[in-house]
C-alpha positions in Angstrom: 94.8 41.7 110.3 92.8 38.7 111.9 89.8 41.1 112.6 90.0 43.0 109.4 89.8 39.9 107.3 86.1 38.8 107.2 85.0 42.6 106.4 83.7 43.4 102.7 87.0 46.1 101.2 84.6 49.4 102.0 84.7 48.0 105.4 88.8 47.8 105.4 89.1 51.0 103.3 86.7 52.7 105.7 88.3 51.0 109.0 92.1 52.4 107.2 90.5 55.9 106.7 89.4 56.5 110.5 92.6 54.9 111.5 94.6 57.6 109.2 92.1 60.7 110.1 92.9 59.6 114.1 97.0 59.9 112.9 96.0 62.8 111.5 94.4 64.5 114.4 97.4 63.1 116.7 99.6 64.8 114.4 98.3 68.3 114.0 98.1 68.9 118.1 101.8 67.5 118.2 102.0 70.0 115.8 100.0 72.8 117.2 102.1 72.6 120.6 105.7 72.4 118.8 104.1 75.6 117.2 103.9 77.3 120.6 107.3 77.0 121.2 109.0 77.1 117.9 109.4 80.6 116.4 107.5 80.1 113.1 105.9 82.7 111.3 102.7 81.2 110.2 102.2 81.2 114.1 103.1 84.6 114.8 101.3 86.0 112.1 98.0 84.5 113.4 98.7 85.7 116.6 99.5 89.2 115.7 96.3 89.3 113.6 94.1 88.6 116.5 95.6 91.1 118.2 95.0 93.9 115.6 91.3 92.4 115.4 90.9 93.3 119.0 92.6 96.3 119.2 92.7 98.3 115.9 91.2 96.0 113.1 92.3 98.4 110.5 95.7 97.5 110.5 95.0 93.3 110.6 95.9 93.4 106.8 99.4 94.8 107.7 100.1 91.5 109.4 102.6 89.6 106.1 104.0 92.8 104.8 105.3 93.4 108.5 106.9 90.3 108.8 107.9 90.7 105.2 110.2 93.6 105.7 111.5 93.6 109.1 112.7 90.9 111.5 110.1 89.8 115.0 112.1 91.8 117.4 111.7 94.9 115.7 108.4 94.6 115.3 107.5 92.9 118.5 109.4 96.3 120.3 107.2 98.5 117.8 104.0 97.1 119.2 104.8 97.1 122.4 105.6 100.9 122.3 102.2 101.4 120.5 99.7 99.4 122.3 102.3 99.0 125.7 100.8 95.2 125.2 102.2 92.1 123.2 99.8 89.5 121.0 99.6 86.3 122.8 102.8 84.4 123.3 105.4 86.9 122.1 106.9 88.1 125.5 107.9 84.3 125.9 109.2 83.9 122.5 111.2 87.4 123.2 112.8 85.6 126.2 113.3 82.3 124.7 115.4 84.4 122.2 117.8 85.7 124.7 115.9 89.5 124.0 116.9 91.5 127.1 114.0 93.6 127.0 111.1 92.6 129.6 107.8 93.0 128.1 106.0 92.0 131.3 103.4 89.6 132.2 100.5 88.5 129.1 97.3 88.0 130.9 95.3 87.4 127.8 95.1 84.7 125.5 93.7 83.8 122.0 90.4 81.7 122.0 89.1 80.8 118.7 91.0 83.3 116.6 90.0 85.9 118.7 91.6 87.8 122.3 89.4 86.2 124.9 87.8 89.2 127.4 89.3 87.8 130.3 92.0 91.0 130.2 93.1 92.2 133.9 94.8 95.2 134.4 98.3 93.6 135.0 99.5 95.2 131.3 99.8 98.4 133.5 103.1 97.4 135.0 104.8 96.1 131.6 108.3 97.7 132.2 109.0 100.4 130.1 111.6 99.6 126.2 114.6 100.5 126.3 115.9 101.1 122.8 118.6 100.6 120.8 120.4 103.4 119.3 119.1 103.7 116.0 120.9 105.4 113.1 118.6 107.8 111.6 119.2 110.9 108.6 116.9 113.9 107.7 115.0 111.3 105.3 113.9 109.8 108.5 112.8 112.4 109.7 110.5 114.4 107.2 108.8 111.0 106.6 107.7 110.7 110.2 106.5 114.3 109.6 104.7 113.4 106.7 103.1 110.4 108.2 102.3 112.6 111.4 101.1 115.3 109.4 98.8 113.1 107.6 97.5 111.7 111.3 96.8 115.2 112.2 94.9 116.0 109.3 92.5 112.9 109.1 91.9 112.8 112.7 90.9 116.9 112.4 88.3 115.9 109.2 87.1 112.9 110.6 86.3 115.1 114.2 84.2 117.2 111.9 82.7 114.5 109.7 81.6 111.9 112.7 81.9 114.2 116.2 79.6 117.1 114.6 78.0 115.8 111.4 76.5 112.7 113.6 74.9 115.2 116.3 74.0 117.5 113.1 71.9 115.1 111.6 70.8 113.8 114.8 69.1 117.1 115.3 68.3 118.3 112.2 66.1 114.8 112.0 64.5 115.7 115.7 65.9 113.0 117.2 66.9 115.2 119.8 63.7 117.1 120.4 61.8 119.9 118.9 63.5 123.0 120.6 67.1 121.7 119.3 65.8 121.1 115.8 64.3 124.8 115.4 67.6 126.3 116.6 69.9 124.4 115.2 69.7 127.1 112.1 70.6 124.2 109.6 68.4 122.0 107.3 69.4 118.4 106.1 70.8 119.9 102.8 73.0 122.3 104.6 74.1 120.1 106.7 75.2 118.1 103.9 77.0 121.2 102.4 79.4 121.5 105.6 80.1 117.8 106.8 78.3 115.8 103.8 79.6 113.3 101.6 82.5 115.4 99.7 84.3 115.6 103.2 83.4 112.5 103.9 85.1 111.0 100.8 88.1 113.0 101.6 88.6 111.7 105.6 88.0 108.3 103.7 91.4 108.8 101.8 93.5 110.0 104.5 92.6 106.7 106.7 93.1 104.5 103.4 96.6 106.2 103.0 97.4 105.7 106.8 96.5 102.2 106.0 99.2 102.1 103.9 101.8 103.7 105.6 101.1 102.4 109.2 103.6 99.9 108.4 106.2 102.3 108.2 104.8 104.5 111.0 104.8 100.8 113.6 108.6 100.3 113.0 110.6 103.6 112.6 113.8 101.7 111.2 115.0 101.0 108.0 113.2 97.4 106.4 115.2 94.3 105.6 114.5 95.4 101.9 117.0 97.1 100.4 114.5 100.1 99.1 113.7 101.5 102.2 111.2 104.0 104.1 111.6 106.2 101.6 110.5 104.0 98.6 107.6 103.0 100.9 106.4 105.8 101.3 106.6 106.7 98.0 104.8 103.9 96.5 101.6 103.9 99.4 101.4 107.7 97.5 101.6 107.0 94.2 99.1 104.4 94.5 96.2 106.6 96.9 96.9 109.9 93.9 94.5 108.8 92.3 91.9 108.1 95.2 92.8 111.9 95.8 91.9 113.5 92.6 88.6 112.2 92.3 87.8 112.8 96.0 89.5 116.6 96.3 88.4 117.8 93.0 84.3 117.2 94.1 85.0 118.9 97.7 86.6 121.7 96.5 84.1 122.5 93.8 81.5 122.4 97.3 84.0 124.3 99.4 82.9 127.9 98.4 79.4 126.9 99.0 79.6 125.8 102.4 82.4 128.0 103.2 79.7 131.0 102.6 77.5 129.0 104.2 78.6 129.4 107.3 79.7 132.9 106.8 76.3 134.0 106.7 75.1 132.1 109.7 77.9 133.4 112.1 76.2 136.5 111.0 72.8 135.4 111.5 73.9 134.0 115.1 75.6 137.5 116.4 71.8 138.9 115.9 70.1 136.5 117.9 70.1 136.8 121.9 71.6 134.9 124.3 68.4 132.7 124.9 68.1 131.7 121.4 71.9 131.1 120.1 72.3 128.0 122.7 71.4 125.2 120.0 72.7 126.8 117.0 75.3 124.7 115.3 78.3 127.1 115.6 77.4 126.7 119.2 77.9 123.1 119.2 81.3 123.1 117.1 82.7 125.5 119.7 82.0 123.0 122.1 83.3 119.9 120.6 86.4 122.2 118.9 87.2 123.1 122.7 86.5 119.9 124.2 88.7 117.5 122.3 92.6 118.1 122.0 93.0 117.3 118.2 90.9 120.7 117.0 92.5 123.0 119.8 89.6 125.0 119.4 90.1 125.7 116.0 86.7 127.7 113.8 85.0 125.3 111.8 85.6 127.0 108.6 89.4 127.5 109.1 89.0 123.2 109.1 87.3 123.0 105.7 89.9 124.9 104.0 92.1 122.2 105.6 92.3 119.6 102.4 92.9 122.4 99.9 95.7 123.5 102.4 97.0 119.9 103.2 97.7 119.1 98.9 100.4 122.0 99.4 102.0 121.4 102.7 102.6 117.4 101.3 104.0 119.0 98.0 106.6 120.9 100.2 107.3 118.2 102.7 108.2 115.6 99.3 110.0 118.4 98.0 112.2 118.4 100.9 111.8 114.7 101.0 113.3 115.0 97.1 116.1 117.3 98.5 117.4 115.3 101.2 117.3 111.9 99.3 119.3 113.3 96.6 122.1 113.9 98.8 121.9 110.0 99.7 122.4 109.6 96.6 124.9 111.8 96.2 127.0 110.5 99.4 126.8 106.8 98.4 125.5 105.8 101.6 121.9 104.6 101.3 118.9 104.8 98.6 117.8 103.8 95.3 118.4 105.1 91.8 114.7 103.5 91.5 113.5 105.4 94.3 114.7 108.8 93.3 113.0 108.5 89.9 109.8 107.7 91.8 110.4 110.2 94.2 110.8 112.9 91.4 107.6 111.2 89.4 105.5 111.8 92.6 106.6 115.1 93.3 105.6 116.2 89.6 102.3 114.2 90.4 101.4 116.6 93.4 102.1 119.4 92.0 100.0 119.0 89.0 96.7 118.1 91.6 97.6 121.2 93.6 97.8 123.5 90.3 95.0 122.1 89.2 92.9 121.8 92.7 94.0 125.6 92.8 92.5 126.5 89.3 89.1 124.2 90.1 88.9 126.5 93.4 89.1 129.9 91.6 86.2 128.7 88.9 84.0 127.5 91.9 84.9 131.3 93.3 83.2 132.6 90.1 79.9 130.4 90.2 79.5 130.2 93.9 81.1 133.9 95.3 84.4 133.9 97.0 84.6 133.5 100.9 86.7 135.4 103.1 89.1 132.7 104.8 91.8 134.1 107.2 
C-alpha cells in the first residue's frame, strides 16, 4: 500500500491489472495440471481430436457427438481396437478408473494441439482387448452390413477414381513420356468419361456418408440415447438422400457412354500385338485391379455399374433393416415408435431414387446405345 501510494490511479490500476493477469496465469496451469488427472471431458475431447488429426482427420468432427452418446470406456475400447493406439493420456485415465483392460505403454504425446513425431514402435506390444459380452439382435447386425457394404463400395470407386484416373491423366498429359501417352488409347475427354467428375461426385458421397456413420461403426453398442443405432443410422441417410440424387442422377445419365466406351477399346486392344498393348489403359487397370485387395481383380466396367447396383442392394438391406426392427417393436424390448416411422419414410425414399435412377438409365440407353454388362 506504502509503495502504491505516490503513483498517479493509471499507475495503481495498471500495477492491479498485471498483479491479477499473474493470478490469472497461476491459475490456469493449477488448472491445466488438475486437468491431467481429473476425468473431464473438455480435456478428453481435445485429446481425442489430436489424435484423429494425426491419424485420420476425417473423423476429428466426430469428437462431441462421440462423447455425446456413449460413455469414455466404450469409446476409449473402440479406438483402441481401430487404431490398436490410445490419444494421449487415456491408458492412465483407463487405470485410474479401475478399467481392467491394459492398453499398454503411450509413447506419444500432444505438443501444441498436435501428436508430436517422436512415436517409437513400443504401440506394437499394446496387449490385445478383451471384450465384454455384448448383447446384440439382427438389427445389429444388418447395420454393420450396411455400414461395411458402404466401406466396400467407396473404397472400390475411390480405387478407380484416384489409383487409375491420377496415372490416366498423368499420361494422357505426357507427364510420363511420349511412348505411354500414344498407347495409352485414351484422350483427356475419355478419360473424363470413365473416371471424370460424375464418379468423382459419387466416391465424394459415400465418404461424406461414412463421415456420418463412423460414429456408429467406432462403437458397435447401443448409445446412451434412448433411439439407438438404428435411428442413427437412419437419420445420417435421410440427410446424405439428397446429396445422392443429384450426384447419381448425372453419372448414370454418363454411364452408357463410358460403359461403351470401353467396350470398344477392349475391342480395339485384342487387335493390337503384344508389343503395342503394354501401355494401353485396360492394361494398367488389370494391374492395379490385381494388385490391390479391395478390387480382387474385378473388370473395370463391372465397377462402373457399381453405384446403379449399390442404390438396390441398400434398398434391400433397409428393407430387412424395416423387417427386423418391426419385430422390436413388436416384442417390447427396444426401439422407437419415432424410429420406425423414419425407418419406413427412408425406405419409401430409396425406392423412389432407385425407380427413378432405373428409368434415367433406360432413356440414356436410347440416346447413347445400350452396353452389354454381365
Amino acid at each position: 500500500a506504502q509503495r502504491s501510494f505516490g503513483r498517479s490511479a493509471s499507475q495503481r490500476t495498471y500495477h492491479a491489472w498485471g498483479s491479477f493477469r499473474r493470478q490469472d496465469e497461476v491459475d490456469q496451469r493449477v488448472n491445466f495440471h488438475k486437468s491431467l488427472v481429473e476425468p473431464k471431458q473438455l480435456v478428453l475431447k481435445r485429446s481425442l481430436r489430436a489424435f484423429y488429426d494425426w491419424l485420420d482427420p476425417a473423423c476429428a468432427f466426430h469428437v462431441d457427438t462421440l462423447f455425446d452418446l456413449y460413455p469414455f470406456q466404450s469409446i476409449a475400447t473402440a479406438i483402441h481396437e481401430k487404431y490398436t493406439l490410445l490419444p494421449p493420456g487415456w491408458g492412465e485415465l483407463i487405470n485410474a478408473l479401475g478399467h481392467k483392460i491394459n492398453f499398454g505403454p503411450e509413447d506419444f504425446k500432444i505438443v501444441r494441439g498436435k501428436i508430436s513425431k517422436q512415436y517409437v514402435d513400443e504401440h506394437n506390444r499394446i496387449h490385445p482387448i478383451v471384450h465384454r459380452n455384448v448383447k446384440r439382435v439382427k438389427v445389429d447386425d444388418i447395420i454393420d452390413e450396411i455400414i461395411s457394404n458402404e466401406r466396400l463400395f467407396h473404397d472400390q470407386i475411390n480405387a478407380v477414381v484416384e489409383y487409375f484416373g491420377v496415372q490416366l491423366r498423368e499420361i494422357v498429359e505426357g507427364r510420363r513420356g511420349e511412348d505411354r501417352r500414344m498407347g495409352l488409347s485414351l484422350d483427356q475427354d475419355e478419360v473424363e468419361i470413365i473416371c471424370g467428375g460424375s464418379l468423382r461426385a459419387v466416391r465424394n458421397v459415400s465418404a461424406n456418408l461414412l463421415a456420418k456413420l463412423e460414429v456408429l461403426s467406432l462403437v458397435k453398442t447401443n448409445p446412451v440415447d434412448a433411439a439407438g443405432r438404428a435411428e442413427l443410422l437412419v437419420g445420417s441417410y435421410a440427410e446424405i438422400l439428397r446429396e445422392m440424387r443429384g450426384s447419381y442422377f448425372p453419372f448414370v445419365g454418363g454411364y452408357s457412354k463410358a460403359a461403351n466406351l470401353i467396350s470398344k477399346k477392349v475391342e480395339e486392344l485384342s487387335k493390337l500385338k503384344k508389343n503395342k498393348q503394354q501401355y494401353h489403359f485396360i492394361r494398367i487397370w488389370q494391374i492395379i485391379s490385381n494388385s490391390l485387395d479391395v478390387l480382387q481383380g474385378k473388370r473395370l466396367d463391372s465397377l462402373l455399374i457399381k453405384p446403379v447396383q449399390r442404390v438396390y442392394q441398400t434398398k434391400l438391406l433397409f428393407e430387412r433393416l424395416l423387417k427386423e426392427y418391426d419385430k422390436l417393436i413388436s416384442n417390447g424390448s427396444t426401439g422407437t415408435s419415432k424410429c420406425m416411422k423414419d425407418l419406413k419414410k427412408l425406405c419409401a425414399d430409396i425406392n423412389t431414387l432407385a425407380t427413378d435412377l432405373n428409368k434415367h438409365m433406360s432413356e440414356s440407353k436410347k440416346t447413347q446405345g445400350n452396353p452389354s454388362m454381365k
